[in-house]
N, CA, C and O atoms as CSV, one atom per row, in Angstrom:
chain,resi,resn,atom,element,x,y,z
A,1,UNK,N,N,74.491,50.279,16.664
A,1,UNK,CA,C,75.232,51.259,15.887
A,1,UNK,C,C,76.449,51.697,16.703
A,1,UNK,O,O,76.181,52.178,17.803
A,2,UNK,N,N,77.757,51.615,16.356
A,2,UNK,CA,C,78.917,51.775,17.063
A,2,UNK,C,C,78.737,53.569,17.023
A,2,UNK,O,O,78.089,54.373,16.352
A,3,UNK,N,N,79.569,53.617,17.985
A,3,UNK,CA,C,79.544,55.032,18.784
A,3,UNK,C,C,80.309,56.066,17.972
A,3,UNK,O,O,81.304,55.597,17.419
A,4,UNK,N,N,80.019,57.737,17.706
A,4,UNK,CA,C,80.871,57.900,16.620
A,4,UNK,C,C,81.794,58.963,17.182
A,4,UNK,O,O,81.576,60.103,17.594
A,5,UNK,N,N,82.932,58.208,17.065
A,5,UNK,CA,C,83.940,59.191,17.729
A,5,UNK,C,C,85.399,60.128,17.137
A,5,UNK,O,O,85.884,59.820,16.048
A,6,UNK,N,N,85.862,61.002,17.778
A,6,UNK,CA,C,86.461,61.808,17.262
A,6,UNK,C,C,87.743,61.039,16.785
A,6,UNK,O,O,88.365,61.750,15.995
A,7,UNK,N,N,88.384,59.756,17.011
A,7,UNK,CA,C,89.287,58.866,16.285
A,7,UNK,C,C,88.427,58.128,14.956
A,7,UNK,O,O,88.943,57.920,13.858
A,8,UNK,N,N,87.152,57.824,15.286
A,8,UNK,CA,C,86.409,57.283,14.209
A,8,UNK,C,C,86.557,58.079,12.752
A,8,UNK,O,O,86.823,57.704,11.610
A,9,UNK,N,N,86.274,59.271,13.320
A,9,UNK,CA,C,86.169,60.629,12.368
A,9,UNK,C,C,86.852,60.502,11.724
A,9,UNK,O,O,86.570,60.030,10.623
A,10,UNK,N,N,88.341,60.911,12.113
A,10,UNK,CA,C,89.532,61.113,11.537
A,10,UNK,C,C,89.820,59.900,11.014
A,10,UNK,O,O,90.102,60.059,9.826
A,11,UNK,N,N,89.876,58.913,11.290
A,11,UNK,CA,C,90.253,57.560,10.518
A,11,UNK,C,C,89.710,57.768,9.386
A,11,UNK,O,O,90.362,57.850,8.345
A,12,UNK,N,N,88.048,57.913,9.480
A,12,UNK,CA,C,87.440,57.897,8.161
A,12,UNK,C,C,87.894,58.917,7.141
A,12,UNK,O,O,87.920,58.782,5.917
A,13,UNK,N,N,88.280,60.065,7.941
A,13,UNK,CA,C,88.385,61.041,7.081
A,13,UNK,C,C,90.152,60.988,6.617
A,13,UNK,O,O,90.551,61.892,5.883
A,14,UNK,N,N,90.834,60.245,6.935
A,14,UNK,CA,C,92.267,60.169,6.435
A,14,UNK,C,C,91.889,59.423,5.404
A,14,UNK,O,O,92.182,59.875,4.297
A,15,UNK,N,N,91.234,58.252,5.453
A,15,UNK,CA,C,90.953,56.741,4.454
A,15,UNK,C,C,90.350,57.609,3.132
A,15,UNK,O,O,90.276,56.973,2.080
A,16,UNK,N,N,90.097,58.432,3.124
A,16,UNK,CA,C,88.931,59.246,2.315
A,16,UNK,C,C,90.218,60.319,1.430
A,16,UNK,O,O,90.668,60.550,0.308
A,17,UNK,N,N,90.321,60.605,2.481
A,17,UNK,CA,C,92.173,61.792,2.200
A,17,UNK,C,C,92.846,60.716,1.086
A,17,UNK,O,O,93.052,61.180,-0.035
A,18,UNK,N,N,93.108,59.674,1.268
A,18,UNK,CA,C,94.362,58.796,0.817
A,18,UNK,C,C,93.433,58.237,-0.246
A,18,UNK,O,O,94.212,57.784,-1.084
A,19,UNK,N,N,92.416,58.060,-0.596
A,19,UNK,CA,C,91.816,57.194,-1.979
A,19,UNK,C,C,91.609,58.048,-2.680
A,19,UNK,O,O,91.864,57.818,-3.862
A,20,UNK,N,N,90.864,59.923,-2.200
A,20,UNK,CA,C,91.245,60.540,-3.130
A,20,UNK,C,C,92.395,60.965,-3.848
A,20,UNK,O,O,92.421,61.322,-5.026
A,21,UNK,N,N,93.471,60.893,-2.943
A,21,UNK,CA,C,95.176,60.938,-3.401
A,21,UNK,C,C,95.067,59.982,-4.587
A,21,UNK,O,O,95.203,60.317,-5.764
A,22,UNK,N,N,94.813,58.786,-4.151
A,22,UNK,CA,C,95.511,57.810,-5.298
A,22,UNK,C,C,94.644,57.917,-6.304
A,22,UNK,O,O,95.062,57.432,-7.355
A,23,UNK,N,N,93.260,58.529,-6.353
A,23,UNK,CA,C,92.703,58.689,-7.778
A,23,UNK,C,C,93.326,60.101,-8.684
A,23,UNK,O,O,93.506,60.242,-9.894
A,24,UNK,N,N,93.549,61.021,-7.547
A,24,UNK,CA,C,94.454,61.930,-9.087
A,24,UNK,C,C,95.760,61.467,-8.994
A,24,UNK,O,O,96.315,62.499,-9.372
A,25,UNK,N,N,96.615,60.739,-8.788
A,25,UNK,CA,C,97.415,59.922,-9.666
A,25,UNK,C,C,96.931,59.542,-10.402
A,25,UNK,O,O,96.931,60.159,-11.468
A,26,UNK,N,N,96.430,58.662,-10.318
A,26,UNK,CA,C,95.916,57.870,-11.530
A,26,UNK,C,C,94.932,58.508,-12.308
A,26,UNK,O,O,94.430,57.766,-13.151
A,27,UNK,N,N,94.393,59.972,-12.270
A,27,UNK,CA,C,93.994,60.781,-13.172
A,27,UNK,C,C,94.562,62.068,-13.504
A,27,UNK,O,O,93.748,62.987,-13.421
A,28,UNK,N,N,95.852,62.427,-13.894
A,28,UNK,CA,C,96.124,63.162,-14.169
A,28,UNK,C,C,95.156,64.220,-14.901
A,28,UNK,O,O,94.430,64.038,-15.879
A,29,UNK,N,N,95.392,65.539,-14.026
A,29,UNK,CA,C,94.692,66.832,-14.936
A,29,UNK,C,C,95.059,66.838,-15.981
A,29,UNK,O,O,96.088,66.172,-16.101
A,30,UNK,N,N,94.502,67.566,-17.428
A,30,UNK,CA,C,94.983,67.606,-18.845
A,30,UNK,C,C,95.402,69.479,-18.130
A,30,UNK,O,O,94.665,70.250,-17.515
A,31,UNK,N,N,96.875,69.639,-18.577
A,31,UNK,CA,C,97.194,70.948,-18.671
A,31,UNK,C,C,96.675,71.961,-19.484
A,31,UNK,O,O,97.118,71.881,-20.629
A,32,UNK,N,N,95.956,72.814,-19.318
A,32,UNK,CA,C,95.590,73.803,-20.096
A,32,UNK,C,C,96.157,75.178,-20.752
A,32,UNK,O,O,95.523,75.930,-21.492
A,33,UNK,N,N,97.908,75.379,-20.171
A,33,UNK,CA,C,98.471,75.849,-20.507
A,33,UNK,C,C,99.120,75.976,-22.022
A,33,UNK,O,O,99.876,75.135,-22.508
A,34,UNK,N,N,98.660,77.253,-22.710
A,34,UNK,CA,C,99.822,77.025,-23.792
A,34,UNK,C,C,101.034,76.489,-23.697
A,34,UNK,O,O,101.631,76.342,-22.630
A,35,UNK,N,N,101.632,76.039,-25.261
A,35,UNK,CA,C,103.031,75.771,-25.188
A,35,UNK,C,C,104.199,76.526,-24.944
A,35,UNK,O,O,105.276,75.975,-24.714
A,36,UNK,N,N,104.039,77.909,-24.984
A,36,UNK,CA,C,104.547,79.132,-25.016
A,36,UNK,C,C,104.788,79.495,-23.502
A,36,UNK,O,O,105.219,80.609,-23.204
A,37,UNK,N,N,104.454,78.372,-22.381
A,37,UNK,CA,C,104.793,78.902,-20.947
A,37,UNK,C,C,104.097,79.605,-20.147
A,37,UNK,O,O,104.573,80.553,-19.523
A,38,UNK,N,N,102.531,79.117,-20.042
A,38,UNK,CA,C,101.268,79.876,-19.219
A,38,UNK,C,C,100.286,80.017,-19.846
A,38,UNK,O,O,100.060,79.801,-21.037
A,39,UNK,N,N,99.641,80.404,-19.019
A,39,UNK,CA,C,98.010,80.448,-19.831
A,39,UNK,C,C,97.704,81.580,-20.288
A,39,UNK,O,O,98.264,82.463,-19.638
A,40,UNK,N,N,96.811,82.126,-21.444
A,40,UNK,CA,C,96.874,82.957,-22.151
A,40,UNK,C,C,96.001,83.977,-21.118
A,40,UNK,O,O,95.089,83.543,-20.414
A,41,UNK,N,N,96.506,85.705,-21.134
A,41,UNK,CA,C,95.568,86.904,-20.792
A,41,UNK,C,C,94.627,86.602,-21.581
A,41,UNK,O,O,94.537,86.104,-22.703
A,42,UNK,N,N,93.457,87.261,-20.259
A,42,UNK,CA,C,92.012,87.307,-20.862
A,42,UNK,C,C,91.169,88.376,-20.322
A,42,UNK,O,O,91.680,88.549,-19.215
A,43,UNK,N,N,90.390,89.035,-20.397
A,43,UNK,CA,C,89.505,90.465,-20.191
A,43,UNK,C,C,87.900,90.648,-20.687
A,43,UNK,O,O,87.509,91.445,-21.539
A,44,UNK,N,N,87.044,89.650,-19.887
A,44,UNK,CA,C,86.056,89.568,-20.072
A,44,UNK,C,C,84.807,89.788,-18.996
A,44,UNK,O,O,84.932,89.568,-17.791
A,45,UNK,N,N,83.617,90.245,-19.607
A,45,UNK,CA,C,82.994,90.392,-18.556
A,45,UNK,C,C,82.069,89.270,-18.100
A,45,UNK,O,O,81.263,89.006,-18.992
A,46,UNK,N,N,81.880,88.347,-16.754
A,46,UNK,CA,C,81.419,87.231,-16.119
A,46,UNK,C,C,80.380,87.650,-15.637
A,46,UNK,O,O,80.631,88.549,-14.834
A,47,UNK,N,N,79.002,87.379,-15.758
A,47,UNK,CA,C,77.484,87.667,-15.283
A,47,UNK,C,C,78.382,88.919,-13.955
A,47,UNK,O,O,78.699,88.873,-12.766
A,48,UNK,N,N,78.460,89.756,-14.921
A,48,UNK,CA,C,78.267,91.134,-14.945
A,48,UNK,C,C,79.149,91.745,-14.305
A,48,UNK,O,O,78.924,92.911,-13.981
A,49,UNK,N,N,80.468,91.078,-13.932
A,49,UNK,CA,C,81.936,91.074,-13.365
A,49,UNK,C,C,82.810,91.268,-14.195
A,49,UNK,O,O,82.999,90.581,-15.199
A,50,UNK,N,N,83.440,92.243,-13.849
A,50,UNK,CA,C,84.965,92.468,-15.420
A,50,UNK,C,C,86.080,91.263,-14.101
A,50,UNK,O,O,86.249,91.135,-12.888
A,51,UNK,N,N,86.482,90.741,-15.217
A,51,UNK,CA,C,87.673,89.592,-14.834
A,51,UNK,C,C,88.473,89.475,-15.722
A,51,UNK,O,O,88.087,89.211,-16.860
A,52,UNK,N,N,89.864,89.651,-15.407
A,52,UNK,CA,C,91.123,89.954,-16.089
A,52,UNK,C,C,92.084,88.868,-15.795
A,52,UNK,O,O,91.894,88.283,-14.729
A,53,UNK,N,N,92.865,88.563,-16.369
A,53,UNK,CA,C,93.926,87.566,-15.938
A,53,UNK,C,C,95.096,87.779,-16.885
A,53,UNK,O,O,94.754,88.099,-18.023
A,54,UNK,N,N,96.416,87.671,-16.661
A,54,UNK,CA,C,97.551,88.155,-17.490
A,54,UNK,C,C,98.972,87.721,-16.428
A,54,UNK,O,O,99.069,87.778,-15.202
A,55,UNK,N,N,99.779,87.366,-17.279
A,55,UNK,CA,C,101.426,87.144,-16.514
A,55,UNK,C,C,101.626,88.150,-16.446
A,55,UNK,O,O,101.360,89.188,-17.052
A,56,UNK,N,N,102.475,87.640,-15.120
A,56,UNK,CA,C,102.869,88.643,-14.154
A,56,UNK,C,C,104.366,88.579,-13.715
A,56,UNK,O,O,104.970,87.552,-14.026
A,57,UNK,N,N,104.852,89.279,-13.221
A,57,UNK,CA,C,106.574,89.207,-12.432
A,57,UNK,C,C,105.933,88.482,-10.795
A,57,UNK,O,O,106.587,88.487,-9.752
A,58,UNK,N,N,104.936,88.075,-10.908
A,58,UNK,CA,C,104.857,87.892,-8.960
A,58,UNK,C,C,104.527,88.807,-7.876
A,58,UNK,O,O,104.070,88.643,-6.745
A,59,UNK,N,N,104.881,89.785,-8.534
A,59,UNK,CA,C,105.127,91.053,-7.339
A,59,UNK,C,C,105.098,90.650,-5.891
A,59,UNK,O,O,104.248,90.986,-5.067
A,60,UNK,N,N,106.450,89.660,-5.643
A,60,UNK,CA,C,106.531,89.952,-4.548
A,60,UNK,C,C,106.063,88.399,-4.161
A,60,UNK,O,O,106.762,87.892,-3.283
A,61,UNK,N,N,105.032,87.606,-4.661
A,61,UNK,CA,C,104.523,86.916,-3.753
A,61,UNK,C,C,105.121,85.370,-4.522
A,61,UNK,O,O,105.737,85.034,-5.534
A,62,UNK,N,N,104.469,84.713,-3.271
A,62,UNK,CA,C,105.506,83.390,-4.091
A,62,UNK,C,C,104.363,82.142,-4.883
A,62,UNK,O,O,104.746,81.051,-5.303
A,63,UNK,N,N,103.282,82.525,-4.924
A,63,UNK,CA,C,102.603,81.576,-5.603
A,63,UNK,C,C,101.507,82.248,-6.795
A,63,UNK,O,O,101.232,83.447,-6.747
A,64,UNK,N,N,101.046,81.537,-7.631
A,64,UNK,CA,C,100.092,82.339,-8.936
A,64,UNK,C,C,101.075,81.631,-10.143
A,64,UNK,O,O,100.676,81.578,-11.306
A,65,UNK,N,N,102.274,81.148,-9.770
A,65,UNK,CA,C,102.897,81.046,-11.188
A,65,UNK,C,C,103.555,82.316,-12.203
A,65,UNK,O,O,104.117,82.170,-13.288
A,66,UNK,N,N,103.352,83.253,-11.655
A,66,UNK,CA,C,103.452,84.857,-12.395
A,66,UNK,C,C,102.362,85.107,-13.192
A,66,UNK,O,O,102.342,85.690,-14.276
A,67,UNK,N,N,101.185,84.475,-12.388
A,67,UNK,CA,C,99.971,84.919,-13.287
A,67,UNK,C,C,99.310,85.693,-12.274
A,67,UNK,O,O,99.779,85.621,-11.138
A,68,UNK,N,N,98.158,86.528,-12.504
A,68,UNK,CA,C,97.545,87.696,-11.936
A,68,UNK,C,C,96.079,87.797,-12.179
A,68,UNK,O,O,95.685,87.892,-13.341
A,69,UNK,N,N,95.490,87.788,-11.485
A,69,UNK,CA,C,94.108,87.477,-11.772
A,69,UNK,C,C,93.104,88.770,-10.642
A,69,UNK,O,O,93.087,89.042,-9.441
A,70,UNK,N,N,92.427,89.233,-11.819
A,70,UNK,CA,C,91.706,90.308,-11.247
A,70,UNK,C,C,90.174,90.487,-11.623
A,70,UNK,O,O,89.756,90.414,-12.778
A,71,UNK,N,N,89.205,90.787,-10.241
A,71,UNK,CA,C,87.879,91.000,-10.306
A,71,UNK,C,C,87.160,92.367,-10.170
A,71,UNK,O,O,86.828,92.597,-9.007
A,72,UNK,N,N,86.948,92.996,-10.752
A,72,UNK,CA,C,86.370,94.413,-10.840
A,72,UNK,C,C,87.687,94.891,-10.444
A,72,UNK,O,O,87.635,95.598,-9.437
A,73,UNK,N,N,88.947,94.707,-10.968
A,73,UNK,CA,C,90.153,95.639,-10.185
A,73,UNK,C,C,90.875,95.346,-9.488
A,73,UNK,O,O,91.986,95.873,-9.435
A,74,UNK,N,N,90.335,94.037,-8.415
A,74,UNK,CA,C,90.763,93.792,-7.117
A,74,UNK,C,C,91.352,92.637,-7.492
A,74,UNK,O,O,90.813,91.851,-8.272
A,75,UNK,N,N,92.877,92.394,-6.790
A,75,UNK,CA,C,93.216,90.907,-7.219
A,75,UNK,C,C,92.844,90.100,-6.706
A,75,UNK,O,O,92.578,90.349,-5.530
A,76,UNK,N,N,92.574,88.650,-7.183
A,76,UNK,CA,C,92.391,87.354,-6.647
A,76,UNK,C,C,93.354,86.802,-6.799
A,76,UNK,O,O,93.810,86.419,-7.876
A,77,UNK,N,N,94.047,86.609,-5.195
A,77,UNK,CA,C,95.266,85.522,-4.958
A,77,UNK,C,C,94.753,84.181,-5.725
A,77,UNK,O,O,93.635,83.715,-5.505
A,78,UNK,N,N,95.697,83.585,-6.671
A,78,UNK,CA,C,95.351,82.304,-7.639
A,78,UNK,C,C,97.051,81.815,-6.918
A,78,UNK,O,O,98.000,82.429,-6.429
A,79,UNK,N,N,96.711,80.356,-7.214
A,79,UNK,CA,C,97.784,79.641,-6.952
A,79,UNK,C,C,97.817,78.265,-7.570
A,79,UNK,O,O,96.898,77.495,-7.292
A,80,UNK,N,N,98.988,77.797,-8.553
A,80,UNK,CA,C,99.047,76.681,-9.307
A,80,UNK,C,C,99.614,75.573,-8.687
A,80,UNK,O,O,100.705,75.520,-8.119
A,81,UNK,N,N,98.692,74.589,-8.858
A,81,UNK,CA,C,98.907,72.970,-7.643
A,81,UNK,C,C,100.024,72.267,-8.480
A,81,UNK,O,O,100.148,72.689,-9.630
A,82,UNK,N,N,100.782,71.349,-8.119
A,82,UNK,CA,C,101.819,70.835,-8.377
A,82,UNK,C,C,101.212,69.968,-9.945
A,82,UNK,O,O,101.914,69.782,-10.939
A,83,UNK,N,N,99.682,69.525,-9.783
A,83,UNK,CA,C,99.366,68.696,-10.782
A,83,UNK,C,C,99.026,69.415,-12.023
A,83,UNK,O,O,98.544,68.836,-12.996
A,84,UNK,N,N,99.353,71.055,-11.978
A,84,UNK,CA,C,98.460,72.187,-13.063
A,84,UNK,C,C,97.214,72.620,-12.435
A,84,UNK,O,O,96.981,73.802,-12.689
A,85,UNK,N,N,96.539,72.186,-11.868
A,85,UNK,CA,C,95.249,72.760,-11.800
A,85,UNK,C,C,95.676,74.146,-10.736
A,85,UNK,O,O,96.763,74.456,-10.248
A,86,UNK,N,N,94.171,74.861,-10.622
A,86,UNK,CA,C,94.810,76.350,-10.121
A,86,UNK,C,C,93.563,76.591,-9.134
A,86,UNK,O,O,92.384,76.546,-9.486
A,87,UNK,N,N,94.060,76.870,-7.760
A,87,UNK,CA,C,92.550,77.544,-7.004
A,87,UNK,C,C,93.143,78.766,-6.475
A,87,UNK,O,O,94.320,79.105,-6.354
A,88,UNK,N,N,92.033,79.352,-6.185
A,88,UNK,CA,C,91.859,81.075,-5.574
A,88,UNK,C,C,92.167,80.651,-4.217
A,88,UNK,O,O,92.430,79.500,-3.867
A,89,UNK,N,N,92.082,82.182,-3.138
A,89,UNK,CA,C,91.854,82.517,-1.945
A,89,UNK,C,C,90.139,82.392,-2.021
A,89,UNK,O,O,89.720,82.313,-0.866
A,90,UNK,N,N,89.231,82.358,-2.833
A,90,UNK,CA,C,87.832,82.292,-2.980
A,90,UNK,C,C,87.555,81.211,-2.475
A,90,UNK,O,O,87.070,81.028,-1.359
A,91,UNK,N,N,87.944,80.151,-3.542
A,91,UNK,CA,C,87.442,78.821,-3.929
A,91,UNK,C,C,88.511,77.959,-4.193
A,91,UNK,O,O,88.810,77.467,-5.281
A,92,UNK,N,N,89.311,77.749,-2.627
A,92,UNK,CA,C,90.414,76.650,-2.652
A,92,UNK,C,C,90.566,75.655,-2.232
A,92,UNK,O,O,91.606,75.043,-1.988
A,93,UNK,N,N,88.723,75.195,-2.006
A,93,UNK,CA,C,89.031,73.646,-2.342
A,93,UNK,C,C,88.214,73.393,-3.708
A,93,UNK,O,O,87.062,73.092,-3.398
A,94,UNK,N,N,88.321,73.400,-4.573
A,94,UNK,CA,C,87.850,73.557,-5.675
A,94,UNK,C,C,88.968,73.697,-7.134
A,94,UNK,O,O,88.848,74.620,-7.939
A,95,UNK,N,N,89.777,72.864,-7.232
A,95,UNK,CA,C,90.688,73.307,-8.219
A,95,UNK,C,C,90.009,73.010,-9.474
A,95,UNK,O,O,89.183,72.112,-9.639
A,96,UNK,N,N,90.502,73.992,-10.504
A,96,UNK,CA,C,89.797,74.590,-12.183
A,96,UNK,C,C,91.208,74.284,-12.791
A,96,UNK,O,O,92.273,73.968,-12.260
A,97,UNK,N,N,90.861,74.476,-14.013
A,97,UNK,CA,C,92.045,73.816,-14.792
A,97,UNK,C,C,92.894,75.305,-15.595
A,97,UNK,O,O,93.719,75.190,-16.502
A,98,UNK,N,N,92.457,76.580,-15.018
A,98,UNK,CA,C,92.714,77.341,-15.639
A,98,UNK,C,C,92.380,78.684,-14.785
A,98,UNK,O,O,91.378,78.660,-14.070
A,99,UNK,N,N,93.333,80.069,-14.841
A,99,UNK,CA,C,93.093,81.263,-13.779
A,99,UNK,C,C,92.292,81.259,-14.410
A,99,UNK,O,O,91.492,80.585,-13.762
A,100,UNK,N,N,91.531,81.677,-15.816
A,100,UNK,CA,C,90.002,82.154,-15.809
A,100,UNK,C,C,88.539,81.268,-15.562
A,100,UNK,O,O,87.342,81.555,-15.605
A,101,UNK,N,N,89.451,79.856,-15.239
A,101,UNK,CA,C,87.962,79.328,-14.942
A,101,UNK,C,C,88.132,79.475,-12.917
A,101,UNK,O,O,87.191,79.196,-12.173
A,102,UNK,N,N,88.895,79.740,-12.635
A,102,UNK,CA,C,89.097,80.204,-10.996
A,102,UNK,C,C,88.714,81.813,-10.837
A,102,UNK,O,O,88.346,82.104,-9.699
A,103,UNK,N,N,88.732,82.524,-11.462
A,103,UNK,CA,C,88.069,83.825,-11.104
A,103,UNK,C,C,86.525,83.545,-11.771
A,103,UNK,O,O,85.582,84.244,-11.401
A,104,UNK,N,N,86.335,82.443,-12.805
A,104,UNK,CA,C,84.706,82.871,-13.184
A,104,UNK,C,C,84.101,81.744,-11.964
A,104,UNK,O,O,82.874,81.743,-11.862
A,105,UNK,N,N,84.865,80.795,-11.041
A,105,UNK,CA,C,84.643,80.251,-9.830
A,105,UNK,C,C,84.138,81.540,-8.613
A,105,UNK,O,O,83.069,81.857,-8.091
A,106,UNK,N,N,85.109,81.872,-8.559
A,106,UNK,CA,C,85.373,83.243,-7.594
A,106,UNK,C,C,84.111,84.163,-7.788
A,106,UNK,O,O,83.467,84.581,-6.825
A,107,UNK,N,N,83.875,84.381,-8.778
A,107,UNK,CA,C,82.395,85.463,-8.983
A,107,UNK,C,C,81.075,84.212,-8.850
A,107,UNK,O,O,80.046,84.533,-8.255
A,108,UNK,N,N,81.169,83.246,-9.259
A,108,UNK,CA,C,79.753,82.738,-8.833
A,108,UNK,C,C,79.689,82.538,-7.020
A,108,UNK,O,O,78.725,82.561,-6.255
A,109,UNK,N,N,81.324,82.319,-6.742
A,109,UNK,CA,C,80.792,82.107,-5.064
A,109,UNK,C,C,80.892,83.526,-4.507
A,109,UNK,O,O,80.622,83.545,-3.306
A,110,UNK,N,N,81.207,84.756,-5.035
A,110,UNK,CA,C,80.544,85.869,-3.773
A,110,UNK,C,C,79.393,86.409,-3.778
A,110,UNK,O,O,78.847,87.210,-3.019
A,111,UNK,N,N,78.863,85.534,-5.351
A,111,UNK,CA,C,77.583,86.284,-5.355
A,111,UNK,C,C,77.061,87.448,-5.190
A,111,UNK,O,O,76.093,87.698,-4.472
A,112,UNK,N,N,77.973,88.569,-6.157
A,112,UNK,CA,C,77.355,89.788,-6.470
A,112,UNK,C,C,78.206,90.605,-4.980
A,112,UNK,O,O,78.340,91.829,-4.977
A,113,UNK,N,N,78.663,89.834,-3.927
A,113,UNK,CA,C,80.032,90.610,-2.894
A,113,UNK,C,C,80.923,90.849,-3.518
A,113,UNK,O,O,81.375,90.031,-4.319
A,114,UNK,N,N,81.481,92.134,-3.321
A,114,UNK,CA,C,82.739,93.048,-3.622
A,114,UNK,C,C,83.659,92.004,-3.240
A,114,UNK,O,O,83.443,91.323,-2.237
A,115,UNK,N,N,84.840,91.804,-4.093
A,115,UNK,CA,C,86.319,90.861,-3.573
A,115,UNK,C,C,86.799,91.877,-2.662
A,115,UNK,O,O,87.136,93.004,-3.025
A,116,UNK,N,N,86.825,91.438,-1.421
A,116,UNK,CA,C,88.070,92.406,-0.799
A,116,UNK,C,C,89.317,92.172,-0.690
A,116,UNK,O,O,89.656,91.154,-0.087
A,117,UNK,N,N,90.106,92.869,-1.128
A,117,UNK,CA,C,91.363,93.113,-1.204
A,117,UNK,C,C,91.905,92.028,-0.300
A,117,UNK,O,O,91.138,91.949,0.660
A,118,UNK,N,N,92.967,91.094,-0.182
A,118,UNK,CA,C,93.552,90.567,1.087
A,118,UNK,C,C,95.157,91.631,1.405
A,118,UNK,O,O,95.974,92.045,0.582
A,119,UNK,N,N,95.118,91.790,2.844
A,119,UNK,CA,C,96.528,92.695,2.797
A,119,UNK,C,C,97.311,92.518,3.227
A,119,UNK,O,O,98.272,93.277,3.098
């Protein structure tokens, strides 16, 4: 059994990097955005989490798309990938096709933990 080393690693793990690259090319996400320029506000409660999502001006920050995404109150930094899909500060390796399927991401991974604020 060849020896497993920290160039081994990384080789494997670039080769791995680069085939998943070339499969979302060749699978483009389906956009889930209305035609109207973003994804629609929503205000529902998620196994037992109020989660909000609505356009936004940015306030300030440079990624979300001008969308805004909030958990009991608290925002969840969301950020839209070049291909459409969208991940949190939660759950960013994990891209969803939509801010409310990234905050109902976000509440299954804190599992009943308060979002804290990032500042």
């Amino acid at each position: 059994m060849p020896e497993l080393t920290r160039r081994r690693v990384l080789g494997t793990a670039a080769t791995l990097a680069a085939a998943t690259g070339s499969l979302a090319v060749t699978a483009p996400v389906a956009s889930a955005a209305p035609h109207h320029g973003g994804p629609a506000a929503f205000d529902e409660v998620y196994r037992g989490r109020r989660i909000q999502g609505r356009p936004s001006d940015g306030g300030g920050h440079h990624h979300g798309g001008g969308y805004a995404v909030f958990i009991d109150g608290v925002e969840l930094h969301v950020m839209q990938n070049a291909d459409g899909s969208w991940i949190s500060v939660v759950s960013h390796y994990e891209p969803v096709l939509t801010p409310r399927a990234a905050a109902r991401a976000a509440v299954l991974e804190l599992q009943g933990s308060p979002l804290v604020p990032l500042t």
